[in-house]
FIGU-355742 format. One record per residue (C-alpha): residue number from 1; residue in one letter; y, x, z. Coordinates in steps of 0.001 Angstrom, whole numbers, plus 500000, padded with zeros to 6 digits. Last residue first. Layout:
<nodes>
num:residu:yy:xx:zz
NUM:A:Y:X:Z
...
</nodes>
This chain:
<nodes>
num:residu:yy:xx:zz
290:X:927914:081110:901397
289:X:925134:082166:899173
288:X:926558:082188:896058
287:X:924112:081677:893735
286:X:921974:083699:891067
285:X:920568:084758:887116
284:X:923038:083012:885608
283:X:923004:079916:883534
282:X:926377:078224:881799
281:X:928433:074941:881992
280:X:931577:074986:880353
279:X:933776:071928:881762
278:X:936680:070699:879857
277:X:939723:068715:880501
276:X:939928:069564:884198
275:X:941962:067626:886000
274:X:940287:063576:885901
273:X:937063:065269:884560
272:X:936826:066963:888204
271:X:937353:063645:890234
270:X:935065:064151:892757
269:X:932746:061446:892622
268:X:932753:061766:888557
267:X:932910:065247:887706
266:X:931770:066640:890807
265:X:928512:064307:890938
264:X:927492:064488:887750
263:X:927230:068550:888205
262:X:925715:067904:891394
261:X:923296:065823:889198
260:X:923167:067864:886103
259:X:922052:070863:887253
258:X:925248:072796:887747
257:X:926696:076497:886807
256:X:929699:076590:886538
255:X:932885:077599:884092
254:X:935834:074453:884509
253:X:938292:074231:882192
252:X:942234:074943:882327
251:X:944499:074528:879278
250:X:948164:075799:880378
249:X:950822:073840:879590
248:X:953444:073695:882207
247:X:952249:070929:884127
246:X:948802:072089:883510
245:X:948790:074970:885528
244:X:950542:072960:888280
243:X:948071:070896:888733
242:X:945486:073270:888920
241:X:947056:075443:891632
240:X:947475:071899:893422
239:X:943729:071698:893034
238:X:943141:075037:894114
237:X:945191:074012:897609
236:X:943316:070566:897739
235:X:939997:072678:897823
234:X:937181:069866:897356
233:X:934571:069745:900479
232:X:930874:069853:899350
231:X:927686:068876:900654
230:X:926364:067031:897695
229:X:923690:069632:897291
228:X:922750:069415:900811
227:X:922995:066283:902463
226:X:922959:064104:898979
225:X:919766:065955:898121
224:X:918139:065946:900578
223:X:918455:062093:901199
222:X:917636:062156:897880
221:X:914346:063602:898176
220:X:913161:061579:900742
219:X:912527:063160:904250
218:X:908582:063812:904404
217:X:909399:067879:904580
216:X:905830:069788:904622
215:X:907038:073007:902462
214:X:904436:071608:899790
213:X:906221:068225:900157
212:X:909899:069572:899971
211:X:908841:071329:896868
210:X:906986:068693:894556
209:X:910213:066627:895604
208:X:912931:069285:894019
207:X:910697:069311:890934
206:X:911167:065468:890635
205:X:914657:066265:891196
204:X:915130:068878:888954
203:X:914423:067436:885688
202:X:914322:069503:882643
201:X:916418:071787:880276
200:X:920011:071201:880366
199:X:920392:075562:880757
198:X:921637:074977:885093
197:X:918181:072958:884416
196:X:916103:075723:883532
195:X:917193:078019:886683
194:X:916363:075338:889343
193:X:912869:076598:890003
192:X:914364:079935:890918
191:X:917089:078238:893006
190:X:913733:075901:894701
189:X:912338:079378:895971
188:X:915500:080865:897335
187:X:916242:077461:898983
186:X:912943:077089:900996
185:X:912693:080776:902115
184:X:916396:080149:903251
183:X:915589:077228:904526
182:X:912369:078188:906103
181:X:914122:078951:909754
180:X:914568:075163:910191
179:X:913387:072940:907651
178:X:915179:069996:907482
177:X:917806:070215:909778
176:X:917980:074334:908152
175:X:919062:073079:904787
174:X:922706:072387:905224
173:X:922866:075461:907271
172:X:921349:077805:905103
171:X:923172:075776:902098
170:X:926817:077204:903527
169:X:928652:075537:906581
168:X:930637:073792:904809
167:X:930334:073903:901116
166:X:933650:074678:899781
165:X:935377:073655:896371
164:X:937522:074908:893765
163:X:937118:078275:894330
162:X:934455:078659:896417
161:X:932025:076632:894539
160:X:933605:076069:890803
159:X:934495:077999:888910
158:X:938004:078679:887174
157:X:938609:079143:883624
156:X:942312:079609:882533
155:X:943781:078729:879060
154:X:946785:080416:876910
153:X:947543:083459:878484
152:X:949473:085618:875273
151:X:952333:084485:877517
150:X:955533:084269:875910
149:X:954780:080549:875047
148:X:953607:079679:878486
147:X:957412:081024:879681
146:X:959036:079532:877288
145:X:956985:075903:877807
144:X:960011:074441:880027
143:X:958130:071564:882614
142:X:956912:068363:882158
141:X:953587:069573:880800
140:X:951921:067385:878488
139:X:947947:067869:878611
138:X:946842:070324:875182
137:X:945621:069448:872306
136:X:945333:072325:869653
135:X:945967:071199:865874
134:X:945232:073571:862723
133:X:942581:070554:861480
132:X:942737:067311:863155
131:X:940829:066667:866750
130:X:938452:064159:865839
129:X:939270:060540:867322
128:X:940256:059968:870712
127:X:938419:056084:871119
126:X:940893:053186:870561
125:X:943546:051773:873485
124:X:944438:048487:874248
123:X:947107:046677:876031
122:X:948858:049969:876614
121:X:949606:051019:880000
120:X:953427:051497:879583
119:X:956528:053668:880065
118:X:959616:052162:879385
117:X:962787:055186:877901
116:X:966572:055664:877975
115:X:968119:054334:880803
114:X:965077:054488:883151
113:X:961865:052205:883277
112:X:958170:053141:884316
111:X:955216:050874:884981
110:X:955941:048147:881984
109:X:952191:046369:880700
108:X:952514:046905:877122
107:X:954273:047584:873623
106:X:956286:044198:873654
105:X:958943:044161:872132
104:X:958202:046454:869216
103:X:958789:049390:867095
102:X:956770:052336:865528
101:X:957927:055053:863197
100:X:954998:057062:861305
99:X:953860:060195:861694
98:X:951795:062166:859161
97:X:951277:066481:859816
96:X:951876:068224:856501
95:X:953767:071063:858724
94:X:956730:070684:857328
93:X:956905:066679:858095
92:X:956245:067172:861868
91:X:959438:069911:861676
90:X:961078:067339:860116
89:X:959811:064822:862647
88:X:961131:066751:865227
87:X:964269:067403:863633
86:X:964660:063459:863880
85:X:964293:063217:867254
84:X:967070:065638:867976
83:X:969110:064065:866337
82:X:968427:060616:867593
81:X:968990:062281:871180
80:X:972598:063356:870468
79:X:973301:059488:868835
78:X:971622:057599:871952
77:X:969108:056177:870767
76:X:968924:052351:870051
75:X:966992:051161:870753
74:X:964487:052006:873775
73:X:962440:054786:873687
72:X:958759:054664:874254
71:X:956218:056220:876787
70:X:952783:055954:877317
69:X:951076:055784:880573
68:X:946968:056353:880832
67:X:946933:055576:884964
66:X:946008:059365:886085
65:X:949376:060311:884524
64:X:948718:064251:885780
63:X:949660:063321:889411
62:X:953076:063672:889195
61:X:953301:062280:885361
60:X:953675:058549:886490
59:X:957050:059698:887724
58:X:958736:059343:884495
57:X:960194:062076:884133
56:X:964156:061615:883042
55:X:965307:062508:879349
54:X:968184:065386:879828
53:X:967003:068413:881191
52:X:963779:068444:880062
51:X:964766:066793:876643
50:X:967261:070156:875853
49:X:963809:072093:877092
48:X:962037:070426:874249
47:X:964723:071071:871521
46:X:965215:074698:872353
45:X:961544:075414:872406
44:X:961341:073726:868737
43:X:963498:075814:867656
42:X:962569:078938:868411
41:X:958932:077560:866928
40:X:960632:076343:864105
39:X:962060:079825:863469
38:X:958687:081929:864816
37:X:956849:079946:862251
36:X:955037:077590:863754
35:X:951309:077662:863353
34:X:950087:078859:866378
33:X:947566:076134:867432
32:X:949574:076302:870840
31:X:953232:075456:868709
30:X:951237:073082:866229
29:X:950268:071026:869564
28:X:953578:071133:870739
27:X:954926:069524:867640
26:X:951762:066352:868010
25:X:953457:066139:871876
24:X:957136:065556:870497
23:X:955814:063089:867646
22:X:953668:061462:870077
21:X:949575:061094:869944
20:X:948055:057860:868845
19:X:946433:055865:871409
18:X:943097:056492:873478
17:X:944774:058587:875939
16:X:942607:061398:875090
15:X:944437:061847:871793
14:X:944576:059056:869015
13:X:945617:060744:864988
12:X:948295:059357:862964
11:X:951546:060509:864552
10:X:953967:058877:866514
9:X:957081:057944:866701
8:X:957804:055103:869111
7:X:960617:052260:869025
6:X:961387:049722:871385
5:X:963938:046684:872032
4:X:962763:044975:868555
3:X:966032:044049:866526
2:X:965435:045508:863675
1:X:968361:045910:861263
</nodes>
C-alpha cells in the first residue's frame, strides 16, 4: 500500500500550466471538442456539478489562478469521491485518451489546503506541448457547465478600445499638446501610414518619427508614443465580464487591431495575456475616433 500523502490523475499531455492536464479537466476538454456521446456527456455533467458542491475552491481560482496552482487529493479518498474518480477515468479510458495515477509527498510549494485536496506551485513545470487530436482546452471554470453546454455559444470575441479599455480624452486630445489644431490632420495621416503594421508588416515607429519631423514636432518619438498610444485606461467592469465568462467555461479572445507596440503593450503592461487566452489581430480600413 503506498503510503505517499498525495495522489493526482492526470493525463499525458502539459496544458498552459506547464504540467500535465487533470483527469477531470482532460474530460471537459472531450465535452467542448464534442466528442461525448450524449450518455457520457449526461454523465459527465452530473459528476462535475456533484464535485461543485462537494470539493471546496480553492481560492487561488478567484482571480483566474494567476499563480500556476495545481491541485491534488490527499489519500485516501473518501469512498463516494473515489467513485466518482474512477468513472472519470473510464470515461478518459473510452475515449483512447492516456492518464496515469500519480502520488507523492512532496508535489510542491503548499498555497491551498482543505480536507480533501493541497494545491501547489509546482517545482517545475515543462513547455504546453501540442494540443492532442479531438481535444479543446479550455480555462477551468468553477462553476456548473449545464448551462455552457446547452449553449451552442462556445467562445466570445471582444475588442479592444472601448470595450475593454478607454482612452481618455480620445487621440485628438492626446495629440493636440503636441501639435495643436494639426492633430487630427496629424493622426489621420500617420493611421493611413499605420495600416501595414495592424497586417505585421513593417516598423511603425521609425515611420511615426519621419512624421512628427515633417509636421515640425522635436519631442522624441517615444515620448509620443507613450503619451498617446499608451494612453489607455483598462475597463475593470469588462474585465469582471471577462472573468466571469471564463469561470464558467467560455473561451474568450481578444479581436484588434494593434501595431505591435501598443499591441505589446496591452498584453504585457496590461495584463491582457493573463485573461485572454488568445488574441486575433486583424486590419481594417479605420479607428475609432473617440
Amino acid at each position: 500500500m503506498n503510503d505517499r500523502p498525495y495522489v493526482r490523475i492526470q493525463v499525458e499531455y502539459r496544458g498552459r500550466l506547464g504540467v500535465e492536464v487533470g483527469a477531470l479537466v482532460a474530460v471537459d476538454h472531450l465535452r467542448r471538442a464534442g466528442r461525448l456521446s450524449a450518455a457520457d456527456e449526461a454523465r459527465w455533467l452530473d459528476i462535475d456539478d456533484w464535485f461543485i458542491e462537494h470539493l471546496p475552491n480553492p481560492d487561488f481560482y478567484a482571480d483566474g489562478n494567476s499563480i500556476g496552482a495545481v491541485t491534488w487529493f490527499k489519500v485516501p479518498l473518501r469512498p463516494d469521491m473515489h467513485a466518482l474518480v474512477d468513472e472519470v477515468c473510464r470515461i478518459l479510458t473510452t475515449y483512447g485518451v492516456a492518464h496515469h495515477r500519480v502520488t507523492s509527498d512532496d508535489p510542491g510549494t503548499i498555497v491551498y489546503e482543505d480536507e480533501f485536496q493541497v494545491g501547489v506551485v509546482p517545482y517545475e513545470r515543462g513547455l504546453p506541448t501540442p494540443v492532442p487530436e479531438g481535444v479543446t482546452l479550455t480555462p477551468s471554470a468553477p462553476g456548473s457547465k449545464r448551462a455552457v453546454a446547452a449553449s451552442p455559444v462556445r467562445h466570445v470575441l471582444l475588442d479592444a478600445d472601448g470595450v475593454l479599455q478607454e482612452l481618455p480624452g480620445g487621440w485628438y486630445s492626446a495629440m493636440e499638446p503636441y501639435l495643436g489644431e494639426r492633430s487630427r490632420e496629424f493622426l489621420h495621416r500617420t493611421w493611413k501610414d499605420e495600416l501595414p503594421m495592424l497586417a505585421g508588416r513593417g516598423d511603425y515607429l521609425p515611420l511615426l518619427a519621419a512624421t512628427l519631423r515633417e509636421f515640425g514636432v522635436g519631442v522624441p518619438v517615444g515620448e509620443v508614443y507613450d503619451a498617446v498610444w499608451k494612453n489607455i485606461v483598462v475597463v475593470e467592469e469588462s474585465l469582471e465580464v471577462v472573468r466571469r465568462l471564463r469561470r464558467n467555461g467560455y473561451g474568450v479572445h481578444l479581436g484588434t487591431n494593434q501595431e505591435q507596440y501598443r499591441g505589446g503593450y496591452m498584453r504585457t503592461s496590461l495584463g491582457y495575456d493573463e485573461f485572454v487566452r488568445r488574441e486575433l489581430l486583424f486590419a481594417r480600413a479605420g479607428r475609432g475616433q473617440a
